[in-house]
VOGU-3710 file (C-alpha; in Angstrom, 3 decimals, decimal comma):
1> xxxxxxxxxx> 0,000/0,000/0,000  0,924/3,138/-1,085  2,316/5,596/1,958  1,691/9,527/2,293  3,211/11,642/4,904  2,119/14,773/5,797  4,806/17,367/6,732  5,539/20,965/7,520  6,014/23,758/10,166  3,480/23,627/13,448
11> xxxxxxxxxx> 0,065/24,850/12,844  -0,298/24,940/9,001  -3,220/22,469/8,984  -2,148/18,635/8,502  -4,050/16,812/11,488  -7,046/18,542/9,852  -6,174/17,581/6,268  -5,506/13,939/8,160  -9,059/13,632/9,345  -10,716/15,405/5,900
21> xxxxxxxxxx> -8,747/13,032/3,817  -9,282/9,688/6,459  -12,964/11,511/7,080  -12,867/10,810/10,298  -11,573/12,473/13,592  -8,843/9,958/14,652  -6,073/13,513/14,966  -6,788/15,853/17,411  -7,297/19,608/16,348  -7,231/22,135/17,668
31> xxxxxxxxxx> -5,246/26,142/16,924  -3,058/25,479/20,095  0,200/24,783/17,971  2,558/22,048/18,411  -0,548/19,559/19,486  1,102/16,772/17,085  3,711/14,999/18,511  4,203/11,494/17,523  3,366/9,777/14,126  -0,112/8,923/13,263
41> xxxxxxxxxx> -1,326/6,268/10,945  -4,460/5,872/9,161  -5,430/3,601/6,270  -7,701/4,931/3,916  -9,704/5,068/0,812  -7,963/7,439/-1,295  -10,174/7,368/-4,068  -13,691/6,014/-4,531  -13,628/5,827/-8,607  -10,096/3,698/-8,858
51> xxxxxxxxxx> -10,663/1,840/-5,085  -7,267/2,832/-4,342  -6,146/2,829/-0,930  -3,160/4,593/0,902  -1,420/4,519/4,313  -1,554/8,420/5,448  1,125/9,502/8,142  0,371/12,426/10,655  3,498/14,114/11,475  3,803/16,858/14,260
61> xxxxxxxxxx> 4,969/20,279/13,331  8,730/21,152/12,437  10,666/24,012/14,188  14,005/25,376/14,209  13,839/25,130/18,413  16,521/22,732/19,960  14,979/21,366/22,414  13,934/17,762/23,931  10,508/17,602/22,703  11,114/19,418/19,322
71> xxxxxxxxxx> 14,082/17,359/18,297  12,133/14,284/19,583  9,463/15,529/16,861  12,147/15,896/14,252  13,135/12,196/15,217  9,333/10,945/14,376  9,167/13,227/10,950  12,535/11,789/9,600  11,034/8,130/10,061  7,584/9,182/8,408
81> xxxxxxxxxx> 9,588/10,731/5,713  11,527/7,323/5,095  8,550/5,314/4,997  6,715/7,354/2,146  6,427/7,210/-1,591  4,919/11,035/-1,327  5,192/13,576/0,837  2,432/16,470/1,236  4,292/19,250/2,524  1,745/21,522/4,013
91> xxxxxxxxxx> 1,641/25,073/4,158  -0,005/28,012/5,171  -1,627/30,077/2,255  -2,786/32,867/4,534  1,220/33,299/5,950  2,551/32,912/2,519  6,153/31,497/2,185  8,430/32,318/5,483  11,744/31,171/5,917  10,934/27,942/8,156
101> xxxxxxxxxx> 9,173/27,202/4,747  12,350/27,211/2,901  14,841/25,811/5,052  12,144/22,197/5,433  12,054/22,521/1,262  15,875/22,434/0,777  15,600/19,134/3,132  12,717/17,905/1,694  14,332/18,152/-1,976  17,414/16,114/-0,797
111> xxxxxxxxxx> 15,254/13,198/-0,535  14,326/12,333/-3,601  11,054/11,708/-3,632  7,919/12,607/-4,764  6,555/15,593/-2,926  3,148/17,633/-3,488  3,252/21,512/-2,596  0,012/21,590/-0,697  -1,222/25,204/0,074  -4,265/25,055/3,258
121> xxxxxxxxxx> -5,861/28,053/4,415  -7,122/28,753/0,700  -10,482/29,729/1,224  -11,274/32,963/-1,197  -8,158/33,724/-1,818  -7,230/34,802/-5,381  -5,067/31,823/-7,683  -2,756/34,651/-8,462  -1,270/35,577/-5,027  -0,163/31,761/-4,586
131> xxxxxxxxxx> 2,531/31,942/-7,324  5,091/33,153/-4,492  4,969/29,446/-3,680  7,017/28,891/-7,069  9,967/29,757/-5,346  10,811/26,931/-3,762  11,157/24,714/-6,888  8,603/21,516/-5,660  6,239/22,522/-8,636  2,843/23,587/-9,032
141> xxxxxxxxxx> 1,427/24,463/-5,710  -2,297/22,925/-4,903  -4,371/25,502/-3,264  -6,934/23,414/-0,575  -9,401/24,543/2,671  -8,923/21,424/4,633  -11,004/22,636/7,162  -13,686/23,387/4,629  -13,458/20,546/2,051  -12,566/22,663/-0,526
151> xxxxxxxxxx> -9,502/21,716/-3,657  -9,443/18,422/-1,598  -10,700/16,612/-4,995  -8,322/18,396/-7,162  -5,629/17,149/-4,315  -6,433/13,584/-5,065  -6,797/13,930/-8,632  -3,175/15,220/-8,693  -1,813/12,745/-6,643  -3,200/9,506/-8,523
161> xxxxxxxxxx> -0,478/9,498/-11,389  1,971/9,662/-8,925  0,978/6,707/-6,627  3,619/3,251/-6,942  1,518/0,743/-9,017  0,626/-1,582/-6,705  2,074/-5,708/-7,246  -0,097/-8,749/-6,078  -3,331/-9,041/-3,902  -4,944/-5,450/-2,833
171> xxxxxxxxxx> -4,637/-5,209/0,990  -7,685/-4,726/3,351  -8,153/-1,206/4,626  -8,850/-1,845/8,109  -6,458/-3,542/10,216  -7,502/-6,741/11,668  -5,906/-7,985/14,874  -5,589/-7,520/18,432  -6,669/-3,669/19,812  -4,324/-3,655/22,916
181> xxxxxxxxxx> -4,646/0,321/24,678  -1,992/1,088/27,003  -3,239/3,375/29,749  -1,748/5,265/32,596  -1,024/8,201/34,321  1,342/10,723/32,969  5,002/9,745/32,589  4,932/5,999/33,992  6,308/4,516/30,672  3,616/4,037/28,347
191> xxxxxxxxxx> 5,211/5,488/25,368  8,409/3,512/26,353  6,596/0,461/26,640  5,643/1,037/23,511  8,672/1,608/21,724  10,075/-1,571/23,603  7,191/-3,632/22,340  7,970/-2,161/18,252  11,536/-2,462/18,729  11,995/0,994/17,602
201> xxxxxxxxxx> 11,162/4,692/18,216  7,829/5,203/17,266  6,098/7,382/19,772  8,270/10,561/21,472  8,881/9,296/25,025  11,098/11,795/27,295  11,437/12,254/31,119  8,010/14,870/30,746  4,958/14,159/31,818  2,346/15,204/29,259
211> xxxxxxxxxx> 4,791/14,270/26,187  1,553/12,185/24,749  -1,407/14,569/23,682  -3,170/12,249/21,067  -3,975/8,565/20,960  -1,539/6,831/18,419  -2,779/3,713/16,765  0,088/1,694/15,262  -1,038/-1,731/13,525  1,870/-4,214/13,529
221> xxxxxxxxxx> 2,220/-7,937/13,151  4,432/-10,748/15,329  4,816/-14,677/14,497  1,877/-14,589/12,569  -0,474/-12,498/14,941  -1,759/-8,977/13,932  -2,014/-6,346/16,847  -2,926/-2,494/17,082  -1,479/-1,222/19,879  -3,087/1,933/21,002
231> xxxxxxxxxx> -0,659/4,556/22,810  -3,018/6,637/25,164  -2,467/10,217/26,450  -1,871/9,959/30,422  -4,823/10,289/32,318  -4,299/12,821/35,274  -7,164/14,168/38,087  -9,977/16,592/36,825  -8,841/19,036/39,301  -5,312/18,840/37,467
241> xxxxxxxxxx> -6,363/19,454/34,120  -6,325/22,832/33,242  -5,680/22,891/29,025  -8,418/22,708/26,826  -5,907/20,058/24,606  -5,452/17,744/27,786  -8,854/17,668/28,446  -9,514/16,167/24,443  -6,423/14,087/24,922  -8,583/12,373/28,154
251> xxxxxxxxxx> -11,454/11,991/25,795  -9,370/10,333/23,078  -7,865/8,003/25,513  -11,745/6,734/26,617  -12,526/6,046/23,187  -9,363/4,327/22,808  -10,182/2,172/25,801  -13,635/1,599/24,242  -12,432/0,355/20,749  -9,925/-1,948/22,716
261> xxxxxxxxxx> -9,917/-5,969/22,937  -7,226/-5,982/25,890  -6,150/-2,820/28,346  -2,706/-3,019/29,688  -2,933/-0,188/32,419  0,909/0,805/33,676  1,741/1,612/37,505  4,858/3,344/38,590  6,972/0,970/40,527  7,809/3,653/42,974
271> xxxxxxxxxx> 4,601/4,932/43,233  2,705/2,100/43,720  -1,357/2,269/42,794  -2,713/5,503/43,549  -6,147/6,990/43,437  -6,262/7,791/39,899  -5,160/4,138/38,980  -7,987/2,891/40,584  -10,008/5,046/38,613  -8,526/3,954/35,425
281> xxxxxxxxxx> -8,973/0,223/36,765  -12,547/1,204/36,697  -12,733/2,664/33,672  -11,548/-0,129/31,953  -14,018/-2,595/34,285  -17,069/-0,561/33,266  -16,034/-1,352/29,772  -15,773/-4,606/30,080  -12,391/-4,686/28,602  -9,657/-7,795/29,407
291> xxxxxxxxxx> -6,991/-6,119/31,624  -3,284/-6,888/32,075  -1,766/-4,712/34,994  1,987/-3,886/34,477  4,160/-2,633/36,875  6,698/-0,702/35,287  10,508/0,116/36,949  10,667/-2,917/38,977  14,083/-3,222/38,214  15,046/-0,035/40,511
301> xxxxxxxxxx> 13,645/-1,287/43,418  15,360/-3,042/46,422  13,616/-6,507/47,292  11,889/-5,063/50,735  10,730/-2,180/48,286  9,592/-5,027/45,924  7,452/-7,025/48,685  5,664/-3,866/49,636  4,520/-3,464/46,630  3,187/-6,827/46,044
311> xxxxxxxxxx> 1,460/-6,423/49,480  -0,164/-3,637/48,839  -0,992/-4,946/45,263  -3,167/-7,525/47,183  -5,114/-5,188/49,426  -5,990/-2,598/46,777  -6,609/-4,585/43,438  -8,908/-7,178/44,773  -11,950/-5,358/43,062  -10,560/-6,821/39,753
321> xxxxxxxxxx> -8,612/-9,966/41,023  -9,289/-11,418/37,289  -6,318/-9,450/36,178  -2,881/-10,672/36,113  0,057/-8,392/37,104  3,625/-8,209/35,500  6,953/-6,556/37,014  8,776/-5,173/33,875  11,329/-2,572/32,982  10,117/-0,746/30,188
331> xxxxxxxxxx> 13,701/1,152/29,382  15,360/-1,915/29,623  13,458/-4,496/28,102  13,105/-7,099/31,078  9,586/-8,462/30,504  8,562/-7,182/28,141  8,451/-10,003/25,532  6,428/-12,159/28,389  3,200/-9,805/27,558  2,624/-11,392/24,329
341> xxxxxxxxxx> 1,312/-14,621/25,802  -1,274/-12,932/28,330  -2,298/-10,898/25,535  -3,342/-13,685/23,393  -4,763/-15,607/26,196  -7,095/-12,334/27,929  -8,187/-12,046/23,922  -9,144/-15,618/23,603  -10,720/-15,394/26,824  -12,767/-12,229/25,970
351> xxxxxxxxxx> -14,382/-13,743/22,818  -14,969/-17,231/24,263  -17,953/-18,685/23,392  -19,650/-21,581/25,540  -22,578/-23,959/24,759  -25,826/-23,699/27,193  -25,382/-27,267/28,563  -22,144/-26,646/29,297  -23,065/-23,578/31,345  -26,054/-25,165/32,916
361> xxxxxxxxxx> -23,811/-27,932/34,530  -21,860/-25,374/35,822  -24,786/-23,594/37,207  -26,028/-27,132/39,008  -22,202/-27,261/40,514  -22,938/-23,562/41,495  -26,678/-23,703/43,621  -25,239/-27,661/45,065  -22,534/-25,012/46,337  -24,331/-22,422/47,617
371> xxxxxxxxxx> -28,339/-22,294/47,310  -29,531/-18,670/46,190  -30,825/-16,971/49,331  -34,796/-15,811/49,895  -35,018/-12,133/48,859  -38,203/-10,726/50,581  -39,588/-14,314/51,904  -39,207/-15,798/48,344  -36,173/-18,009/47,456  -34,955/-16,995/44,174
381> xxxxxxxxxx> -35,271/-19,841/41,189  -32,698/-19,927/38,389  -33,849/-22,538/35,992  -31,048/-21,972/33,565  -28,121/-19,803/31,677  -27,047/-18,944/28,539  -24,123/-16,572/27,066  -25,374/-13,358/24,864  -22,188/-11,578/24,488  -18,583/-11,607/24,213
391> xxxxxxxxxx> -15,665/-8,732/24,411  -16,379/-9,509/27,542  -18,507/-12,819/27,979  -22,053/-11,682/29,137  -24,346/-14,835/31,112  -27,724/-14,432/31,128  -29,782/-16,285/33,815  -33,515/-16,684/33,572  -35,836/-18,097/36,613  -38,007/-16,429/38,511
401> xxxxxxxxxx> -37,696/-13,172/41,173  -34,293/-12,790/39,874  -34,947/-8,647/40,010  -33,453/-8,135/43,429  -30,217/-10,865/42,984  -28,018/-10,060/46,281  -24,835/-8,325/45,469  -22,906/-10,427/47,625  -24,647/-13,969/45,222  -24,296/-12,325/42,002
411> xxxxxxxxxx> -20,206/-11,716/43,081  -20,384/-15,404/44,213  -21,844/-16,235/40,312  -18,744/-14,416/38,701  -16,408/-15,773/40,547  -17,318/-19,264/40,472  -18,462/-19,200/36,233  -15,174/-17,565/35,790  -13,131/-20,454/38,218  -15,082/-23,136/35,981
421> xxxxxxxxxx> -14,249/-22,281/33,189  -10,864/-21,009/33,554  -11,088/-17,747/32,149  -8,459/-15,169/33,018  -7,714/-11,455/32,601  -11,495/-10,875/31,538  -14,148/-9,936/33,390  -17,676/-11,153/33,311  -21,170/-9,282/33,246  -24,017/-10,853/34,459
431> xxxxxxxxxx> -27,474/-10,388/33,185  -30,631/-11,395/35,402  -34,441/-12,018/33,213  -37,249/-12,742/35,097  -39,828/-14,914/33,798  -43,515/-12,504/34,172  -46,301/-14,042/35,421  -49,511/-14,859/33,487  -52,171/-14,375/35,427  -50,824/-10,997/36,832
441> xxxxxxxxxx> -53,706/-8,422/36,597  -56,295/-11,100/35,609  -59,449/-11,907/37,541  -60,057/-15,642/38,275  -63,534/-16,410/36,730  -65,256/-19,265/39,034  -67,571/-22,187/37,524  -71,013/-23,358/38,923  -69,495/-25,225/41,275  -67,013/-23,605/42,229
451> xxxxxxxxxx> -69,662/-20,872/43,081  -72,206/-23,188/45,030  -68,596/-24,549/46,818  -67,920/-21,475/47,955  -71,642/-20,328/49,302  -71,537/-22,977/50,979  -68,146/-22,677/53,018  -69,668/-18,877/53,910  -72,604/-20,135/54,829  -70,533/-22,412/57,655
461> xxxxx> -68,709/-19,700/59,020  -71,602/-17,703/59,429  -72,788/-20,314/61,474  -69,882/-21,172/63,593  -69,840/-17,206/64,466
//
């Protein structure tokens, strides 16, 4: 598949041309400038006509700073720029051609490969002011709005000739595979993780908190298995988030969560599980997602450091004992390659389907156990279960006065479903039906005798009064 990057200074428009040309919202927007930060992939129908399809790279915005996060940006560009066949380099029509503009083109022209003079910010302005853009020798420039849809055609139709002709079997547009999110607080590893996982730098990760903005999805394949693994802003307090960007960034990382198969949520070593951890632990419970909890810089602790923290492991994460919990060292690698085997496994167990008789055994092994308890003088009756739902498995018992299940039998349920059949890193949800009664609300009409029965018994108690 063919590969487009997008490139140019900070603020000139390419996150929105990423989301006009992917139409969709996957890169965050917004006119606070330097929101881009890492690389970010979409696969996409280029054009409708030809069914061509293209791999379209989101690159954050070059400067002439030196610093950390800006020549951590440069780092990400230079890799999008070796991966493409044609490079958009994005500019701004309103600020006409500055001398960042120039300096990226005599770079750009070193490589050797095709690149497209894209012009945003186009909207009524006149064709003839853009011929400034001549100047800097990449050819005819193509004037666009991305925010408005406008020249976007005219883009595409310019870029066809230009695409590689594409050898053997068309590839699928959406990647298939494994949707793993990594979630966290702010500067516990994630991003490194990440990198550690790809065997190479492909998200910025520094000693900053709040390096992240945007959720990164990066499709990649290992011994046969295809994953997406989903690199999440970190999630801090309400109370700490003041920018309008961080608070987006939160919202991306929910959907990401949401679109997920497995969450692998990553504590600080030295910080143990705090507050806001259990919050995410929650967040990814209420979802229903399978869960993997890594504990990342293990290898800087001493070993009474190291049994404290499983101790207190124990106390706080019993609300999701289903999930299993790895000591790794994301900077140096130790551990890391043991994930893949969970992951497969809380995936499996996620989507596992199970026949009714099956289940119903289990459910005789589960009342011989433990009898459900009388809720209001009435003793509950579960006649039998069935699974609805998967990603995560969903049971769904039927009987009768199963509205007002005890909390403390329905926990008793989960636990003992999930023992039997061996299911791990997944939670369960539990569904209750209640069978409704058919003579509710209808008046027993008597018979003749039935009438003359019950004259009768009233006329005996009249008499024994």
């Amino acid at each position: 598949m063919s590969v487009i990057s997008l490139v140019g200074r900070p603020n000139v428009g390419k996150s929105t041309l990423f989301n006009r040309l992917s139409r969709s919202r996957q890169a965050l927007v917004s006119d606070f400038e330097g929101l881009t930060r890492d690389r970010q992939y979409g696969e996409i129908l280029f054009d409708d006509d030809s069914e061509t399809y293209v791999t379209l790279i989101d690159t954050g915005g070059l400067t002439n700073q030196d610093n950390i996060i800006d020549n951590g940006i440069q780092s990400q560009v230079l890799n999008a720029l070796e991966e493409s066949d044609i490079i958009y380099f994005i500019l701004s029509s309103r600020d006409g051609v500055i001398g960042l503009d120039r300096e990226i083109a005599i770079q750009l022209r070193k490589l050797k490969k095709d690149i497209v003079l894209v012009c945003n910010k186009a909207e009524g302005l006149d064709p003839f002011l853009a011929t400034e853009f001549y100047e800097l020798g990449l050819g005819e420039p193509q004037l666009i709005s991305a925010e408005h849809g406008q020249g976007i055609g005219d883009l595409i139709d310019y870029t066809l000739p230009l695409l590689p002709k594409e050898e053997g079997e068309e590839q699928e547009a959406e990647v298939k595979g494994i949707a793993v999110a990594v979630l966290g607080r702010p500067n516990v590893g994630k991003s490194t993780l990440v990198n550690r996982i790809l065997g190479e730098e492909r998200v910025l990760a520094v000693d900053l908190p709040g390096t992240t903005r945007d959720s990164i999805y990066i499709p990649f394949e290992r011994e046969g298995q295809k994953y997406t693994l989903i690199d999440t802003a970190g999630i801090r307090r309400k109370r700490s988030t003041h920018e309008k960007v961080e608070i987006f960034s939160i919202l991306k990382a929910k959907e990401a969560v949401e679109r997920s198969h497995v969450v692998i949520l990553v504590l600080d070593a030295h910080e143990g599980i705090t507050e806001q951890d259990a919050t995410l632990l929650g967040m990814s419970a209420d979802n229903g997602r399978a869960l993997l909890i890594v504990i990342n810089k293990w290898d800087g602790l001493d070993a009474y450091q190291k049994q404290e923290v499983k101790r207190k492991l124990e106390v706080k994460l019993s609300f999701v004992s289903y999930a299993s919990v790895h000591y790794i060292s994301a900077l140096h690698g130790s551990g890391v390659g043991k994930l893949f085997a969970p992951i497969i496994k809380a995936y499996k167990n996620a989507g596992a389907e199970f026949s009714t008789p099956e289940l119903n055994k289990i459910l005789a092994d589960a009342n011989y156990g433990h009898q459900p308890p009388p809720v209001k003088g009435r003793r509950l009756k579960i006649k039998y279960v069935n699974q609805t739902d998967v990603f995560p498995p969903t049971l769904t018992f039927h009987g009768n006065h199963l509205k007002s299940v005890p909390n403390a039998y329905d926990r008793y349920l989960k636990n003992f479903f999930i023992d039997a059949l061996r299911l791990s890193n997944t939670p369960m949800h539990i569904e209750y039906k209640s069978g409704d009664n058919p003579f509710k609300g209808k008046k027993n009409s008597l018979n003749a005798r039935q009438i003359s029965k019950k004259r009768r018994l009233m006329k005996f108690i009249k008499k024994k009064k």
